[in-house]
N, C-alpha and C positions, 0 to 999 in steps of 0.2 A: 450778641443776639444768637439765638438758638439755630441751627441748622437742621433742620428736621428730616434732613436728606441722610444724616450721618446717625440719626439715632436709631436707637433699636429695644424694642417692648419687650422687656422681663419679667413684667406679669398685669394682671387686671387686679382690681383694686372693688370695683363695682361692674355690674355686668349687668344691665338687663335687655336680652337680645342685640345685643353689642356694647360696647366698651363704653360707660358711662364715664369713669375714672381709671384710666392707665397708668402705671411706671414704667419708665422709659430709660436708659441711660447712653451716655457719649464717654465712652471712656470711664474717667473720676466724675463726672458729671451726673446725678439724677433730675430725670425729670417728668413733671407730670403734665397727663393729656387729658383735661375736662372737656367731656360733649358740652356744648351750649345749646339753651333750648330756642325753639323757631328755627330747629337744622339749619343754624347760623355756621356749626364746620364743630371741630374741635380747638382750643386753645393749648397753647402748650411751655409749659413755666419751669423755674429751674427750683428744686426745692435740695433742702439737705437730711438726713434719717433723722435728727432732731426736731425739726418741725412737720414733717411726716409721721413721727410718732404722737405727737400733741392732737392731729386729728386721727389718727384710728385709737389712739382711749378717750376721743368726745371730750378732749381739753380745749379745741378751735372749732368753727365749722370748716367747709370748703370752701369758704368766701374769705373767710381768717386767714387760712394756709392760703390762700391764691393771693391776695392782696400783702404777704409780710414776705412772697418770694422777693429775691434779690434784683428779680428782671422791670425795668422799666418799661421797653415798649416788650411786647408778645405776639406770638407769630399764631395763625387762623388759617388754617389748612380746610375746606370743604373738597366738594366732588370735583370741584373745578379750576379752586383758586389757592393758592398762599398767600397775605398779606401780613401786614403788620400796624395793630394799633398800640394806643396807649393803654394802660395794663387797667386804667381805675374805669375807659370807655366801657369794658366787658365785666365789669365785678358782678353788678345786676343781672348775667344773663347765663350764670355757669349753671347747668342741671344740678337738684339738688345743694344749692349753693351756702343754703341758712340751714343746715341740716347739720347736726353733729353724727358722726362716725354712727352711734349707738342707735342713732331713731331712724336710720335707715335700713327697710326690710332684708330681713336675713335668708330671705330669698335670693337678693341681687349682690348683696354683700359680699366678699370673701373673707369670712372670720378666719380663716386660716392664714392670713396675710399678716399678722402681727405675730403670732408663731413663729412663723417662716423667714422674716427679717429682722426680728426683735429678741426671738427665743424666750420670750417671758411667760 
């Protein structure tokens, strides 16, 4: 299980007036932090640069890549709380979740973000 005490945000992913979609990492460890919507907190999963690239060229959505992480149960960090559910309770409830990479506004987007980790 994820320690979220011990990670640390290496960039934003999507942004709109805070951190929609984070990368995070622990070591060899990547991982990502989806806001859920109803300021439910954010969720925070373990992904590897292979399947993080499948969603920023619009190969998965963010319901794809969150549900094919490796992690069973996922940890829910709000203003107040940490907890831990089961990974398929929260699949309906990540912001932008049925959205591929590409149909989300390149406003909030970081198109520089596959550059920058992928070099392609």
């Amino acid at each position: 299980m994820i320690d979220i005490k011990k990670i640390k945000k290496i960039d934003e992913i999507i942004n709109a007036e805070g951190t929609i979609l984070g990368l995070y990492n622990n070591g060899n460890e990547f991982i990502l932090g989806s806001y859920l919507n109803n300021n439910l907190g954010t969720v925070y999963y373990s992904v590897d640069f292979a399947m993080l690239k499948k969603y920023v060229t619009s190969q998965v959505t963010l319901r794809q890549l969150y549900l094919d992480s490796k992690d069973t149960i996922v940890i829910v960090k709000n203003r107040t709380n940490t907890d831990s559910f089961i990974k398929e309770d929260l699949a309906d409830s990540l912001e932008l979740g049925d959205n591929l990479f590409s149909e989300i506004s390149s406003g909030i987007r970081n198109d520089n973000f596959f550059q920058k980790y992928f070099g392609d």
